[in-house]
Structure formats: C-alpha cells, structure tokens
C-alpha positions in Angstrom: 44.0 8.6 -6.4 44.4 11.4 -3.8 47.6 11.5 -2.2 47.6 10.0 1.4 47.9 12.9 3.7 44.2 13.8 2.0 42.9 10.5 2.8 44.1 10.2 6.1 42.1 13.4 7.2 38.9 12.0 5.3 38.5 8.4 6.5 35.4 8.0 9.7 36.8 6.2 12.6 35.0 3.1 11.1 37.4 2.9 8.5 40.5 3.6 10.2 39.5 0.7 12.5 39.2 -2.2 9.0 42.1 -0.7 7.2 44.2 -1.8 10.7 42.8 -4.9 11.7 42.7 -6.8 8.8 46.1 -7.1 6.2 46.4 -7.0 2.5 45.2 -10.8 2.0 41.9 -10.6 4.0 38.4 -11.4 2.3 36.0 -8.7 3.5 32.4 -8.8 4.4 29.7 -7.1 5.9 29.0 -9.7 8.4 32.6 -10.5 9.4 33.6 -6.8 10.1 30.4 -6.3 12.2 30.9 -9.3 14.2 34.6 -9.3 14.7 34.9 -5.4 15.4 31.9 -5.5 17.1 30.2 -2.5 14.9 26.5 -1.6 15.5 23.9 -3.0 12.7 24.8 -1.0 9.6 28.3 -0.2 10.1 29.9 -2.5 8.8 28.0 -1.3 5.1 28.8 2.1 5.4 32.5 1.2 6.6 32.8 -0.8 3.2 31.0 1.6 1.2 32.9 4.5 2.0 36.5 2.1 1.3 35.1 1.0 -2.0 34.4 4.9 -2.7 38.0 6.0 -1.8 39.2 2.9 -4.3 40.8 1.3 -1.0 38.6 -1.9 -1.8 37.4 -3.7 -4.5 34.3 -6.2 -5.0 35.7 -10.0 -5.6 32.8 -12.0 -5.9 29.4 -12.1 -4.7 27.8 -15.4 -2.9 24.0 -16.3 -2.7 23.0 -18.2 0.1 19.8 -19.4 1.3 17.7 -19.0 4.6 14.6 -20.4 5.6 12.2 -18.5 7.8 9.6 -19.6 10.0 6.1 -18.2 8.9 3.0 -17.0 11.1 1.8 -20.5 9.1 4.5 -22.4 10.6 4.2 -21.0 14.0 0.7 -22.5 14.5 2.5 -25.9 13.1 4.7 -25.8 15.9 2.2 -25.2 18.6 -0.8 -27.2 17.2 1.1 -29.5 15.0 1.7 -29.7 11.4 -1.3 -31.3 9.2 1.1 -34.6 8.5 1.8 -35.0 12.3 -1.9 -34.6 13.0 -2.9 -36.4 9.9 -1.2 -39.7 11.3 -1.9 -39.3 14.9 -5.9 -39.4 13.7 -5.2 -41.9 11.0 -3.7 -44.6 13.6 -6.4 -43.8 16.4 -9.1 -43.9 13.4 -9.0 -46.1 10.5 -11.2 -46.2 7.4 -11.3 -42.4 7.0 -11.6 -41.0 3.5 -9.7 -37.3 3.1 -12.8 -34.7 3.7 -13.6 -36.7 6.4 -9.7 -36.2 8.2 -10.1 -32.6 6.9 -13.7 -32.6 9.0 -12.6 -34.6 11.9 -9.1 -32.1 12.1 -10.7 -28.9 11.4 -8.1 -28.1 8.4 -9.2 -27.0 4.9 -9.2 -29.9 2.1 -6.5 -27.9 0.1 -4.0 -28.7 3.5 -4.9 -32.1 4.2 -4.9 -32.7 0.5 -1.0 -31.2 0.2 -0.1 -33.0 3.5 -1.4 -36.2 2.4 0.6 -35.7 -0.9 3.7 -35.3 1.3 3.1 -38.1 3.3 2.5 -40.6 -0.1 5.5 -39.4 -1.8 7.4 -40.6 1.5 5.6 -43.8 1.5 4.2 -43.3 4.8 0.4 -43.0 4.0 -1.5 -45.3 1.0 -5.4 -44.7 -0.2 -7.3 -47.9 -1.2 -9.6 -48.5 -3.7 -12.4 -46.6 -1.5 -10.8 -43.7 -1.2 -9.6 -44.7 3.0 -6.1 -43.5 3.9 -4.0 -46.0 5.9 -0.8 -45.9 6.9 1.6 -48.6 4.8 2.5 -51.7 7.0 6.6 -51.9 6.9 7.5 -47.7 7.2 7.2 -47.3 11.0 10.6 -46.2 11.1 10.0 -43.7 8.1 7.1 -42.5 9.0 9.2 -41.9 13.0 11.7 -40.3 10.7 9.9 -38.1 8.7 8.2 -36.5 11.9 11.2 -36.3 13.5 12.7 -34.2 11.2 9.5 -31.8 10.4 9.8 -31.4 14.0 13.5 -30.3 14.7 12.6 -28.1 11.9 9.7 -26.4 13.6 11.7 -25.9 16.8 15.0 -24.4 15.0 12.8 -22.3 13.0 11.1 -20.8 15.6 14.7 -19.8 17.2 16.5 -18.3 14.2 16.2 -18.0 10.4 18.2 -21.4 9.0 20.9 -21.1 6.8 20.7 -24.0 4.3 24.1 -24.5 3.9 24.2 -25.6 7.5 21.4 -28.4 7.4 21.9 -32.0 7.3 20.6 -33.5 3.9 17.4 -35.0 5.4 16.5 -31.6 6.8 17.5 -29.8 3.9 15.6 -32.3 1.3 12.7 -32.0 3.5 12.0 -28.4 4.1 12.7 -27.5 0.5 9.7 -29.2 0.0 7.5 -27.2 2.7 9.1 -24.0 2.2 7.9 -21.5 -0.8 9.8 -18.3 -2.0 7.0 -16.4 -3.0 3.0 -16.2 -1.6 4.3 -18.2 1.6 1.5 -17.3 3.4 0.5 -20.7 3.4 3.3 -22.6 3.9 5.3 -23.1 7.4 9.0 -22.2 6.3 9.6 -18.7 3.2 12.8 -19.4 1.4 15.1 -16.1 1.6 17.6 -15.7 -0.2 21.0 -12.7 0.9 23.7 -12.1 -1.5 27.2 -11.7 0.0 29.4 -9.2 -1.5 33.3 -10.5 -0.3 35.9 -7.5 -0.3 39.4 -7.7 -1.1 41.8 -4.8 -0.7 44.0 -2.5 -3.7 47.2 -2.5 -3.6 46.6 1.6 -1.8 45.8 -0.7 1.9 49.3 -1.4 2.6 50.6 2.7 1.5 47.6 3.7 3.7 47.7 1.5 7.0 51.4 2.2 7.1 51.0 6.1 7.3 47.6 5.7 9.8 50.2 3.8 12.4 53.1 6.4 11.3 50.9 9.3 12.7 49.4 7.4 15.6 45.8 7.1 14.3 43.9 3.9 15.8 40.4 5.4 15.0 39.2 5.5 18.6 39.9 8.9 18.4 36.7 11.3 20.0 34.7 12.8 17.6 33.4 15.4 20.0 33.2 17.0 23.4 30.4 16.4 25.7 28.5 18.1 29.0 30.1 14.5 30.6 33.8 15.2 29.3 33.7 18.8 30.6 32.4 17.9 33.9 34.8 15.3 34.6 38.0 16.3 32.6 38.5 13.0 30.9 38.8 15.6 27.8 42.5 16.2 28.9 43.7 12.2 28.0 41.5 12.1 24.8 42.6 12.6 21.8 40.3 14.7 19.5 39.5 13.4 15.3 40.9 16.4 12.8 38.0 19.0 12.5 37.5 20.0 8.5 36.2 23.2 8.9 35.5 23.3 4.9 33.0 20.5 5.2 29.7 21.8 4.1 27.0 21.8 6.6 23.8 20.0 6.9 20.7 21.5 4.8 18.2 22.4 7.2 14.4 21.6 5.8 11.9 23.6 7.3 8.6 21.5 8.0 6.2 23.2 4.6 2.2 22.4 3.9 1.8 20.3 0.7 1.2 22.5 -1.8 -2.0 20.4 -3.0 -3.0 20.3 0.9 -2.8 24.1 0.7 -4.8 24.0 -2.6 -7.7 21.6 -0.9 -8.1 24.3 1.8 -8.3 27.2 -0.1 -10.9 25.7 -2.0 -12.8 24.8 1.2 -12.5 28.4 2.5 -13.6 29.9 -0.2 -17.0 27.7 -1.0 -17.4 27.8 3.1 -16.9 31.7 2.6 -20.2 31.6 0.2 -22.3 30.4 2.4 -22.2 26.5 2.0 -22.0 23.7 4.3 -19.4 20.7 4.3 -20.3 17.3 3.9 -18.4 14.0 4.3 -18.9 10.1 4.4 -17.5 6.8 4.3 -15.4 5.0 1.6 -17.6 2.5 1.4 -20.9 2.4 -0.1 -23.9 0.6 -0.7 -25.3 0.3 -4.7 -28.5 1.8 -2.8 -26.6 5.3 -2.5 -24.0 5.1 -4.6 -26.5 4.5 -7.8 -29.9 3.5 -7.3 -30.8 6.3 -5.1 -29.3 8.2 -8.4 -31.5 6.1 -10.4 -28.8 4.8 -12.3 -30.7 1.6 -13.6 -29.2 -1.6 -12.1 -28.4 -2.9 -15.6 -26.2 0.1 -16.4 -22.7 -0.9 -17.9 -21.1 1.8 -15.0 -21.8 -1.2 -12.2 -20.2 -3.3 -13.7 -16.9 -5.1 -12.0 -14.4 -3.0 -14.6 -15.8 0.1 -13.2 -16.5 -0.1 -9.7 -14.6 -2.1 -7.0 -16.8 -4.6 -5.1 -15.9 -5.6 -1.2 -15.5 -9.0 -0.8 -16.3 -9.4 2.6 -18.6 -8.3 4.3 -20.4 -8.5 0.6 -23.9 -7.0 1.6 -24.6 -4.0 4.2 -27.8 -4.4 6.7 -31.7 -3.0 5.6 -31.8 -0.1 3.9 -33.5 3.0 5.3 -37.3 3.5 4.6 -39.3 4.7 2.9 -36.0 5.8 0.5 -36.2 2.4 -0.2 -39.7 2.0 -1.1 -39.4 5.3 -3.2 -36.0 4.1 -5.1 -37.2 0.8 -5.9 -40.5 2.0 -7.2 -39.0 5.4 -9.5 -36.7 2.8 -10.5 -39.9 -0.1 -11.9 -43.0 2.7 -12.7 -42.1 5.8 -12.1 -43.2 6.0 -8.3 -44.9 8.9 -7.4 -42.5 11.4 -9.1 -44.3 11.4 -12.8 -42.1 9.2 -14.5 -42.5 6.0 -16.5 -38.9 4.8 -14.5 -37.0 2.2 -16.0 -39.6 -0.8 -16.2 -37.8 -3.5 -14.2 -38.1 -5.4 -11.2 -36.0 -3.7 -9.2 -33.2 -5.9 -6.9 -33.9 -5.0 -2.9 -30.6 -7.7 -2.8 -28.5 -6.0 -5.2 -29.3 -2.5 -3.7 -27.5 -4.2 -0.3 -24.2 -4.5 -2.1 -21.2 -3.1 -0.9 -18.5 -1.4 -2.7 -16.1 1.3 -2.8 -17.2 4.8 -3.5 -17.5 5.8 -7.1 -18.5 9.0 -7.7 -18.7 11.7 -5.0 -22.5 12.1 -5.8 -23.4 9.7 -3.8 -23.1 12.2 -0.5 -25.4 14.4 -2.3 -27.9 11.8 -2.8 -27.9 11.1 0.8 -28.0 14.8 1.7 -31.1 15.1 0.2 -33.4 13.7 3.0 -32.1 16.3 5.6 -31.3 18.9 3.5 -32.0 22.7 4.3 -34.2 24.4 2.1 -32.6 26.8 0.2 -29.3 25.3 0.9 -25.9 24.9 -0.2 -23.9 21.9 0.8 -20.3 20.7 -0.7 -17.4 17.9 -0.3 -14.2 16.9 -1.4 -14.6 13.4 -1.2 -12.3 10.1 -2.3 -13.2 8.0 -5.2 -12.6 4.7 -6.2 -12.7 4.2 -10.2 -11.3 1.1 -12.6 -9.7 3.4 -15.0 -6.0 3.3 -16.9 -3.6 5.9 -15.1 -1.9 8.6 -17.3 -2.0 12.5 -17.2 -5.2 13.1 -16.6 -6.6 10.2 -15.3 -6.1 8.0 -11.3 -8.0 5.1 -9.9 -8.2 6.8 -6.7 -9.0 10.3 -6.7 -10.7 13.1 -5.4 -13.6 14.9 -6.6 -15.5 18.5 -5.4 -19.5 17.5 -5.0 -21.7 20.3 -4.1 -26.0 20.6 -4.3 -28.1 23.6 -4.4 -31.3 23.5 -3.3 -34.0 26.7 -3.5 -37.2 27.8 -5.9 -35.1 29.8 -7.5 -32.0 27.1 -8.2 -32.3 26.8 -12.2 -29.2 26.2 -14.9 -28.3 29.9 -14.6 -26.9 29.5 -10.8 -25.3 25.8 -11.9 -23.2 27.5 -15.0 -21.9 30.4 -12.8 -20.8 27.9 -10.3 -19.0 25.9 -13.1 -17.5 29.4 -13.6 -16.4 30.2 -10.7 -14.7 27.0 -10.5 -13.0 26.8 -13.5 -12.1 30.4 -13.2 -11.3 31.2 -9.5 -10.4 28.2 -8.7 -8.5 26.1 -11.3 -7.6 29.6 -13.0 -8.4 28.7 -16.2 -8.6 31.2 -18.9 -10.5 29.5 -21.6 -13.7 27.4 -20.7 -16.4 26.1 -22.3 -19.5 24.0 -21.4 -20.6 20.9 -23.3 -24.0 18.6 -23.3 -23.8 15.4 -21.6 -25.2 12.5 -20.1 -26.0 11.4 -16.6 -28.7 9.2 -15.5 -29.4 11.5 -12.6 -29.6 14.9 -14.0 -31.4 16.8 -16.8 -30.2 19.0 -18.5 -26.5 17.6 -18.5 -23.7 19.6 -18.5 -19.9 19.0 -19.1 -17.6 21.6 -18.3 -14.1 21.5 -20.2 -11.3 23.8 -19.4 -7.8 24.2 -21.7 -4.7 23.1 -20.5 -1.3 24.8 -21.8 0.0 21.6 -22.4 -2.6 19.1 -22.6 -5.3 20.6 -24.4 -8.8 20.5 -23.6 -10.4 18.5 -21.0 -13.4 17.4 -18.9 -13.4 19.2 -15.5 -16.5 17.6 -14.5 -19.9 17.1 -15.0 -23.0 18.9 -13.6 -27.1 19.5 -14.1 -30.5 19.6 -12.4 -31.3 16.8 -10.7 -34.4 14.6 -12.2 -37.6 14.3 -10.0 -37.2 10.8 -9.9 -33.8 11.6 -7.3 -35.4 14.3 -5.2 -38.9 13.4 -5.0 -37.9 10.2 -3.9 -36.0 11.4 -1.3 -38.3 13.8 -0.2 -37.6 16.6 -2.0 -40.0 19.0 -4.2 -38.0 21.9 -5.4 -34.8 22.4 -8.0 -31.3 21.1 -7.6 -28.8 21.8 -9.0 -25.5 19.5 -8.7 -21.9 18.9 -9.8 -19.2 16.7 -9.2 -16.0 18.3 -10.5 -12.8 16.7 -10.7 -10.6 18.7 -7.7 -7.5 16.7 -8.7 -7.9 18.3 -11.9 -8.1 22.0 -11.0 -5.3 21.3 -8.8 -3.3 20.2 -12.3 -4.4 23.8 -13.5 -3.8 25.9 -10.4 -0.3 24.4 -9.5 0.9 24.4 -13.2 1.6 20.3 -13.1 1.5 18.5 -16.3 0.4 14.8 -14.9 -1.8 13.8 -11.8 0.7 11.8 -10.7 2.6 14.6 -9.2 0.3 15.6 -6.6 1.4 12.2 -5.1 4.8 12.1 -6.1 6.9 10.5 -2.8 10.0 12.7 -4.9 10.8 15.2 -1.9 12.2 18.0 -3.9 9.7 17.8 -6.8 7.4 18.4 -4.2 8.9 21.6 -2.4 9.6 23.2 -5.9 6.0 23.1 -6.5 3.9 26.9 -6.1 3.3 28.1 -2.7 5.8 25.5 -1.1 
C-alpha cells in the first residue's frame, strides 16, 4: 500500500467526495453513490473503480435482480389492446366463434390468438367445446375482471419505467413472468432483464485515509482548472485549486491515417485506371439471370444451390427481365441459340431466372457490361461478394474481388496471362507465380492463377479465360473476351504482408496502424 501523503495527491475529486460522506460500515453501490451524491451517469463506476484500484474498497457480494421492459410488442398492446383483452371483448359480443375465426375477425396471427387463448384457459377464464367454439366459463367474472386488471396496470407501469420485480405484488409478478421472455422478445409485450449489483465495503485504509483528507482540508470540491469565466470575473481568487502533477504523462495524440487496405484498394484503381480501363460498379443484389444464367451456368449447377449463394427472402423475385438477353440466355442455355452450340438441353426456367439473391461472384458486372460495351475496351471493378464458405486464412463469406473484361480482335490468352502477371506481380508483389487449368462454365480456356505465400504456401488468386460464344453472342457480342475475377482481398494478404484475411477487418486499433503505409 502506498503511504497516504501519495494517495492523497492521486485520488479525482470523485473519490475524495465517497471516502467523506460515507464511514467505515457503509455498503457501497453504484446506484446509491450516484443518487445520493448526485454524480452524473457513470460516475459513480469510475469513483468505485478507481477505490477498488487503490485497495480502498473491496467487493462483498454481488446481487441479481430482475427488470421487466416494455417491448415495441407491448407498446401496441397498450394502445390497441392485448390479444386476451380483445379476445374476450369479441368473445362476449360474439359467441360460437372457433379460434381462426377470432384470429380473422381480430386481425391477429393464429400463433397470438392461439398463446392468448392458452393464457386465458390456464386462468380458467375461456373453455373450447366439443366444436371447437371458445366461450367464456359461467362462474369466473370476477377472474376474468381480475386477470385484465392486472395485464392492464402492467401495460401502463411498463410504458413509464422498466419494473423491478422485486417491487411487484405477487399477482403482477406471477402474471408477467408468464408474458415476458428473456431472449427473442420480439414477440412478447414485456423482455425480462436481468442487472447484477456489485455492493462495496471499505478496507480498513478508509478510516487512515478520510482522517488525513479532513486533516489537510481537502473536501473534493476543489477546481480542477481555470476558465475564460474565472478570469473575467475573479472568482479564481476564493477557489481553491486541485494539486497539479506535473509528471503525469500526457494524452497520446492519434493523428486521423487512411486504412492501409483502403490505401491498397486505391492504388490498385489508379493504376488499372492509368492503363486505359474504365470502372464499373453495381448493386449487391442480383438476379440468377445475371448473376449465372447470363454466364450460362446451367440452372442445375451444384454452385446455386442454397449452401453456396444466399437467397433474399423478400422481395423473392425481381420484375421482367431485359429482352432480347432473355430470349438469347434462355435459348444458349436449351439448344445452343444462335451462338453454335448444342447448350445444355433443358427447358430453361424464365421463373427461376427472376430470383433474387446476393451477389456471388463479381462476374456478374461483366456479364452485364457486355451489352454496352466499347469495342476494343477495357472495363474493371472491385466489387463485394456474398459466398457460403468456412472462414479461416484465406477464405471470408463476404469479400471483395477485382473483375475486369477485355474486349478487341486482337484479345486472345496472350493479353489475359500478362494481365494475371501484372497482377500477381505489381500488384500483390508476388515473386513466384504460376498458372494452372481450370474450370468455369463461362469461359474456355480456363485458367487459375496461384501465387506463394511466405507463410501459407501456395494458393488460388483467382480464376480467368475467354469467354464462350454462348455469353457474348448472346449478349450481343461477336469478338474475343477475355475475363478474370481475382481475389483483391487476397493480393492485399500479399502486398500488406498479413498472414489471415481477417486482419484487413480487424476492429483492433493498433493492429491496424502498425500495418505498412499506415
């Protein structure tokens, strides 16, 4: 323990105020201090905090203690009524209803007129006969008077305050316990909160301390600085001015810094915008027309299905699509079109095509580049996509990817690989590369290209090739293109010198700012 001339000159006016107000024998807490001393929101903590750091405190028990708060759910109850209150009121005006006919005559959902029937039952207040008719029982007027009663006073308190259980009559209490939920109370008129109080007592060092703060003449109302006001009126003169520790470290200043992977995104714009090529961009979510068929990925392909690519559940379908891409998809897609291929031999889905989901693969703004394209012409962007796929080191469900078209006579795999070059090189600034066959329904030949990591090894940049005739013709164009979709996340792993994805969207402050170029 220091000695107490040293803790003297360290405790904040907050503390100096507890340590004389309340004697050896007090029970602390956060909310008694606040409200007794009339501390701002917070002080109170950081009063306790700092005593229970300087050993002047000590934690005697903690208490749990449960509130109820009104939901958005339970405000409508109050306005409108609560199902049980409306549930009765219709039931005594209109007899020989059956439940989805209360639940049609109300307005409400089954699922509530079904749980507010349940409640009503268990009570006694409601009955269901043979055919099904809900009726209220003969000999529970005054229950059923009750039982509204109370849901009632519970609405109104509710919609005033947060209610402390511990302060609620047993009929209250018994009653919203069964309304109220803890979790997922989105549905339900009361959440169940529950705050743990931490109670303080004080170390035998309170009594040694408070003794030498009134011995010196310290009451903690002491000014902690001079102001424009205090100079201009000379109230300064009467104060009396807190101890200034001159050896107390200053605040670290942190100048405002670009991300480092923001930085990265931009250089890698500037420089493809520098070669001549033209940025492209699009919304998040897609339509299977773009995002595959257009890409004449057949509609059976295992990459739609629901473990792959997220689905929007509402609005499920977009509007028509545009013709005659439509009319030219559909049919590369079942014969072959007009583009010299034997397509896929199906009947293609004009429904299906409608669908609506998140965007998978950055390809899908070259695909609808196509139909306006320049020609020759270079087009790129760095787009977000949407992927089921299990997170590690080299892998996120939400990433980013580089997608970039070029279109000419001349365009043939010779201008795609130095492309791949340039970005594995110049960009990612990888010193070993190499380029490996693959697979894409859209493209032919296939290209993958890897690059080595000096801790994870070898992997997958991104894929590339020419586009099939069955993409551009459809879409109205008749000469080469070559594409890529390249992993920008990736290269950023490389050109930073990260060892995990995850760090280009770490919320750690500091991890960030040590990163290159920060």
């Amino acid at each position: 323990m220091e000695n107490t001339g040293n803790i003297i000159k360290n405790l904040h006016p907050l503390e100096v105020k507890v340590l004389l107000a309340y004697k050896s024998d007090a029970e602390l807490t956060v909310e008694k201090i606040e409200k007794e001393l009339d501390f701002k929101a917070g002080n109170g903590n950081q009063a306790l905090s700092w005593l229970a750091a300087k050993h002047l405190i000590t934690e005697k028990q903690r208490k749990l203690s449960v509130f109820f708060e009104l939901t958005d759910f339970g405000r409508v109850w109050k306005e409108k009524g609560s199902p049980e209150e409306r549930i009765i009121e219709l039931v005594r005006s209109k007899q020989g209803l059956s439940l989805p006919e209360i639940a049609e005559n109300l307005g409400l959902d089954q699922k509530d007129v079904g749980s507010a029937f349940g409640n009503l039952a268990k009570s006694g207040i409601l009955t269901l006969d043979n055919a099904k008719k809900v009726s209220i029982a003969a000999s529970v007027s005054r229950q059923t008077v009750e039982y509204l009663a109370v849901l009632r006073s519970l609405l109104e308190k509710g919609a005033k305050t947060a209610l402390a259980e511990a302060g609620l009559p047993d009929n209250e209490k018994n009653l919203i316990r069964q309304i109220a939920k803890k979790r997922g109370a989105a549905d339900s008129p009361f959440r169940i909160i529950e705050r743990e109080t931490v109670i303080w007592e004080w170390t035998a060092e309170r009594d040694k301390i408070a003794a030498a703060l009134e011995n010196a003449g310290v009451s903690g109302s002491e000014l902690g600085g001079l102001t424009v006001e205090m100079l201009e009126k000379g109230t300064w003169k009467n104060g009396k001015f807190r101890a200034y520790n001159v050896k107390v470290p200053p605040s670290r200043l942190l100048a405002g810094r670009s991300n480092a992977y923001v930085q990265f995104l931009e250089h890698t714009k500037d420089k493809l915008v520098s070669l001549g090529f033209e940025e492209f961009d699009g919304p998040l979510v897609e339509t299977e027309f773009w995002n595959c068929d257009a890409l004449f990925m057949p509609q059976f392909h295992s990459a739609r299905d629901i473990h792959d690519v997220y689905h929007i559940a509402e609005p499920k379908e977009a509007g028509a699509i545009d013709e005659p891409w439509l009319s030219n998809i559909a049919a590369a897609h079942e014969n072959g079109g007009k583009t010299g291929s034997r397509g896929w031999n199906y009947a293609f889905d004009r429904t299906m095509t409608r669908r609506l989901i998140l965007r998978s693969q950055g390809t899908v703004m070259s695909a609808k580049t196509l139909p306006h394209a320049k020609i020759p012409g270079k087009y790129f962007g760095i787009l977000r996509c949407f992927r089921y796929d299990k997170v590690d080191a080299t892998h996120l469900s939400d990433f980013y990817q580089t997608e970039g078209i070029v279109l000419g006579e001349d365009v043939n795999l010779r201008t795609l690989l130095g492309m791949l070059e340039m970005f594995a090189v110049e960009v990612a600034g990888a010193k070993e590369i190499k380029y490996v066959p693959g697979y894409f329904p859209f493209t032919e030949p296939s290209i993958e290209v890897h690059i080595k990591h000096p801790q994870l090894g070898w992997f997958e940049l991104g894929g590339s090739g020419i586009f099939r005739p069955e993409v551009t013709e459809s879409l109205g164009v008749k000469v080469p293109v070559a594409a890529w979709g390249i992993g920008i996340d990736r290269m950023a792993l490389m050109a930073l010198g990260l060892n995990d994805l995850r760090e280009l969207f770490s919320y750690d402050i500091e991890n960030v700012r040590m990163r290159r170029g920060v």
